[in-house]
VOMARGU-446619 format. One record per atom (N, C-alpha, C): residue in three letters; atom name; x, z, y. Coordinates in steps of 0.2 Angstrom, whole numbers, plus 5000, padded with zeros to 4 digits. Each point is the difference from the previous one (the first is absolute). Layout:
N
NODE  code  site  east    up  north
NODE   ALA    CA     X     Z      Y
...
END
This chain:
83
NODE  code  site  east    up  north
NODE   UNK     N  5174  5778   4890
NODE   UNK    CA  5003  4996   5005
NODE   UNK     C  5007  5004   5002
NODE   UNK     N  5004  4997   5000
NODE   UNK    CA  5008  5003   5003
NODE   UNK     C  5001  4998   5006
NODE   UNK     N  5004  5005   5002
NODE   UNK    CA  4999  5002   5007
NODE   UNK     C  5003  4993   5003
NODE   UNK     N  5005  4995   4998
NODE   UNK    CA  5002  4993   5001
NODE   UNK     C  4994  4996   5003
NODE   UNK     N  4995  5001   4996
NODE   UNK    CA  4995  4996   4999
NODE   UNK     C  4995  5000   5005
NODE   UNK     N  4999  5006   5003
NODE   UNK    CA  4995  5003   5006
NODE   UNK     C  4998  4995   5003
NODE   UNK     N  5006  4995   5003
NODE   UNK    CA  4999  4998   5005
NODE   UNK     C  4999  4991   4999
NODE   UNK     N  4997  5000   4991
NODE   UNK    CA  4998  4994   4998
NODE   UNK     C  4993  5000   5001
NODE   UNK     N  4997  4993   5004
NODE   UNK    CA  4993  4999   5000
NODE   UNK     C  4998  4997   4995
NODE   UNK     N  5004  4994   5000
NODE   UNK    CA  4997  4993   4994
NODE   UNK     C  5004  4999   4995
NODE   UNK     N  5002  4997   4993
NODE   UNK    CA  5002  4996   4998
NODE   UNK     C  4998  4996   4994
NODE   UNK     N  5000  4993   5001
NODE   UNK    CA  5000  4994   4996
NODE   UNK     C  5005  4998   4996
NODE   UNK     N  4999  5001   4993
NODE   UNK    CA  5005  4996   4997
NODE   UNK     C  5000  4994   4999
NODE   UNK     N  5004  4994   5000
NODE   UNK    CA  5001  4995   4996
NODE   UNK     C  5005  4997   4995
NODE   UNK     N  4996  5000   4993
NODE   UNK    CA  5006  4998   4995
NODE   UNK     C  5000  4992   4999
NODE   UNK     N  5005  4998   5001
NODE   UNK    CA  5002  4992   5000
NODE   UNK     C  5007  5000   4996
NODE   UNK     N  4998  4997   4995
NODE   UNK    CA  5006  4998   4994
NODE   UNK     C  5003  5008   5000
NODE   UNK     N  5008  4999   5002
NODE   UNK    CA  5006  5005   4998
NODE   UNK     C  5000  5003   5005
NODE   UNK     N  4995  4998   5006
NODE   UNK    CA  5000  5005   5006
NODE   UNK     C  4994  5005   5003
NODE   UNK     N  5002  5005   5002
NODE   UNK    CA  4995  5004   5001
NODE   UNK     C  4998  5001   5009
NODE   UNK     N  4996  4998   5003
NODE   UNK    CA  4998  5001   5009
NODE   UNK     C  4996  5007   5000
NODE   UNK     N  5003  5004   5006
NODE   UNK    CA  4994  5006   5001
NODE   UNK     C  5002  4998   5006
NODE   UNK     N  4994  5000   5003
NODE   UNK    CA  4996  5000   5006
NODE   UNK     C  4997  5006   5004
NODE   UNK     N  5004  5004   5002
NODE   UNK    CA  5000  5007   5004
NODE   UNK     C  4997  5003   5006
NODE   UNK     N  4996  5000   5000
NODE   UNK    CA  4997  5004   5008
NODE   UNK     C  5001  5008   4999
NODE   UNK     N  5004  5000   5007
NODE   UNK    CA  5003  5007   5000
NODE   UNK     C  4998  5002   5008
NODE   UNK     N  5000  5007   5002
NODE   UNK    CA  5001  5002   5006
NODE   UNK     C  5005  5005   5004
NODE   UNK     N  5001  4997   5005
NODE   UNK    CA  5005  5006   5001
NODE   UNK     C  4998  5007   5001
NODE   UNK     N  5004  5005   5005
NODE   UNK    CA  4998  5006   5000
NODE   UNK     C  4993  5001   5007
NODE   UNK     N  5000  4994   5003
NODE   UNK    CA  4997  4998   5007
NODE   UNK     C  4995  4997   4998
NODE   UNK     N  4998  4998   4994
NODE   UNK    CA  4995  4998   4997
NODE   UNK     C  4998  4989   5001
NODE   UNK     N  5008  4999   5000
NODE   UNK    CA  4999  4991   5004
NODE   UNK     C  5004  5000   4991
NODE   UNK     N  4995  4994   5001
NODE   UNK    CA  5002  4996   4992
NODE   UNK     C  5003  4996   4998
NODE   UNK     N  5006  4998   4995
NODE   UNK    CA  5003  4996   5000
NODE   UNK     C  5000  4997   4992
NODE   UNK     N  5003  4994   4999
NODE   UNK    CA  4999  4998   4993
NODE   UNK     C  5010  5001   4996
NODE   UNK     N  4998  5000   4994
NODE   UNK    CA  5008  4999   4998
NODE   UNK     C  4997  4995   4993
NODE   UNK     N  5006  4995   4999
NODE   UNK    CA  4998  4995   4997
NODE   UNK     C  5005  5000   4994
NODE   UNK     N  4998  5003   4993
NODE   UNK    CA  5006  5002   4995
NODE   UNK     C  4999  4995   4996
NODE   UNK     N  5007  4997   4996
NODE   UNK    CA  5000  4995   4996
NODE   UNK     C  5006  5004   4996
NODE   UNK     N  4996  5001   4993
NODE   UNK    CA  5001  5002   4994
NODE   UNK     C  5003  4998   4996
NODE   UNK     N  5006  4997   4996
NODE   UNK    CA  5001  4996   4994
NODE   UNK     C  5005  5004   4994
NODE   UNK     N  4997  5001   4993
NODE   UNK    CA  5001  5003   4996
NODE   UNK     C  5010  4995   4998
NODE   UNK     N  5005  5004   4997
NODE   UNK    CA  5006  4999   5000
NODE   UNK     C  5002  5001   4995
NODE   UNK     N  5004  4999   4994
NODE   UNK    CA  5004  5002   4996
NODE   UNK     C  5006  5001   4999
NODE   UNK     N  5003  5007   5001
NODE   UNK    CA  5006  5003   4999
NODE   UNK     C  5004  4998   4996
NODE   UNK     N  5007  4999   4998
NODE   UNK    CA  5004  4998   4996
NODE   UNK     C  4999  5003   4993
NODE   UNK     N  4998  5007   5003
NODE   UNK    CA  4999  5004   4993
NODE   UNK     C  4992  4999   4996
NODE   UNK     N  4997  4993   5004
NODE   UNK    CA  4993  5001   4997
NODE   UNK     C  4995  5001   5004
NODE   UNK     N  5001  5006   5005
NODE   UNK    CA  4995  5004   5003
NODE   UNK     C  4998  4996   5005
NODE   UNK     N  4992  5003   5001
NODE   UNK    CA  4997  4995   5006
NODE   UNK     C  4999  5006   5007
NODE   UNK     N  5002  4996   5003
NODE   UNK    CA  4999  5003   5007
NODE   UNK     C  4997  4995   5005
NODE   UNK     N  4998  5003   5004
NODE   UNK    CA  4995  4995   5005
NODE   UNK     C  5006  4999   5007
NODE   UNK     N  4998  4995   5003
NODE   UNK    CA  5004  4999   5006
NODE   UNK     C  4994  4997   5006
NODE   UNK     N  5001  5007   5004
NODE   UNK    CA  4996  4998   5005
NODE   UNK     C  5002  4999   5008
NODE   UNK     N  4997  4996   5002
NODE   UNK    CA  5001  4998   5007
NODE   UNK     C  4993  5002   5006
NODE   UNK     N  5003  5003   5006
NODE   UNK    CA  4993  5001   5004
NODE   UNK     C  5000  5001   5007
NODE   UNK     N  4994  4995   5004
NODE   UNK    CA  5002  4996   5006
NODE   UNK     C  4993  5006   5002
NODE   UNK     N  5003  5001   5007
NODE   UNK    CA  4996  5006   5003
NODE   UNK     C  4998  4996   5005
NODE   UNK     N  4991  4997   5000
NODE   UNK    CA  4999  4997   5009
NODE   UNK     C  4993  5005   5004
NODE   UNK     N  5003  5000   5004
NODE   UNK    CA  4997  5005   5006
NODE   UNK     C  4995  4998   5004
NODE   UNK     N  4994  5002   5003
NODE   UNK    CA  4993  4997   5002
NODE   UNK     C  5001  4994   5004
NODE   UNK     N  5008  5001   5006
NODE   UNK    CA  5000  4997   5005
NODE   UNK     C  5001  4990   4997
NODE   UNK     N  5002  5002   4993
NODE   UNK    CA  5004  4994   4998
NODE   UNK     C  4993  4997   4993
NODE   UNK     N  4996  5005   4998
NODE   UNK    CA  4992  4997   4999
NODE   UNK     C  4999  4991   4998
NODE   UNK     N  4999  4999   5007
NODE   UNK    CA  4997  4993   5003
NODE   UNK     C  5006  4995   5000
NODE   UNK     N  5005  4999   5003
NODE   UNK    CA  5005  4995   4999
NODE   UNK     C  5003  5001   4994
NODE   UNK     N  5000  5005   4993
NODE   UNK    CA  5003  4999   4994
NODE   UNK     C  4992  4998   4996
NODE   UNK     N  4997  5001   5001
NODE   UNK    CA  4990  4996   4997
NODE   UNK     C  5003  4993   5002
NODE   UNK     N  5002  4997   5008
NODE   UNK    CA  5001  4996   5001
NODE   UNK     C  5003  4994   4996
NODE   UNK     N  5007  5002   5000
NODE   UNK    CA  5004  4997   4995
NODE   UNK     C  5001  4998   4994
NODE   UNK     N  4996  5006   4997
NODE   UNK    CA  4996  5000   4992
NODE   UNK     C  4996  4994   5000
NODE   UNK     N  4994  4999   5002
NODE   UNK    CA  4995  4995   5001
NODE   UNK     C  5002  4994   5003
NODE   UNK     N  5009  4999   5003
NODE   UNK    CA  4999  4995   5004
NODE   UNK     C  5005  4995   4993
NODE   UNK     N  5005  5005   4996
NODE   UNK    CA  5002  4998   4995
NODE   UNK     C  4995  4997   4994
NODE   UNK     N  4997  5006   4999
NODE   UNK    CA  4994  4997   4994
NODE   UNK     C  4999  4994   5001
NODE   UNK     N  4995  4998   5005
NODE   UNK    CA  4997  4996   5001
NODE   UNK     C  5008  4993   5003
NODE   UNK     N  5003  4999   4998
NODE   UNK    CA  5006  4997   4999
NODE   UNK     C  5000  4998   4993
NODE   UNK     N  5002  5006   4999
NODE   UNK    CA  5000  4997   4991
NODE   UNK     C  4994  4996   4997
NODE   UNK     N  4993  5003   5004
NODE   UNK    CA  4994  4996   4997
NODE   UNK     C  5004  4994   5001
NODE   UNK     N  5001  4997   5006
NODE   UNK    CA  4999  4993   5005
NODE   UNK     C  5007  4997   4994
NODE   UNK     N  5007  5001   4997
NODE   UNK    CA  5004  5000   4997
NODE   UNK     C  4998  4999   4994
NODE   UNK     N  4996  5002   4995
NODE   UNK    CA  4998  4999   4993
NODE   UNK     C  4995  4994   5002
NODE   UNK     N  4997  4997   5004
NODE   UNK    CA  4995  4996   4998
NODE   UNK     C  5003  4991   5003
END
């Protein structure tokens, strides 16, 4: 483990088509936990080469519950919209 990593608890990968999700449980130095939400997508440089392009959304205990909220209040949106 590298010393970056110490302070990782969990992660979940998810691969979906061209994108890649990790799902992060990390702690801080006070031992309170936090998620980082990374979104992966592989890229091609002009000269060919692939590179990944990453993006990553840090949410913190207090914000837990109202971003679960959100999540669930959309999904189940989309159900109610497809049918």
């Amino acid at each position: 483990m590298h010393m970056s990593d110490q302070n990782e608890i969990y992660s979940k990968v998810v691969r979906a088509g061209k994108r890649t999700y990790f799902f992060d449980i990390k702690a801080t130095k006070g031992n309170d936990l936090y998620i980082t939400l990374t979104e992966s997508k592989k890229s091609f440089g002009e000269d060919g080469s692939d590179n990944y392009q990453k993006h990553k959304i840090f949410l913190y205990k207090e914000d837990f519950e109202k971003f679960k909220e959100g999540l669930d209040d959309v999904l189940t949106k989309i159900e109610e919209l497809k049918n």
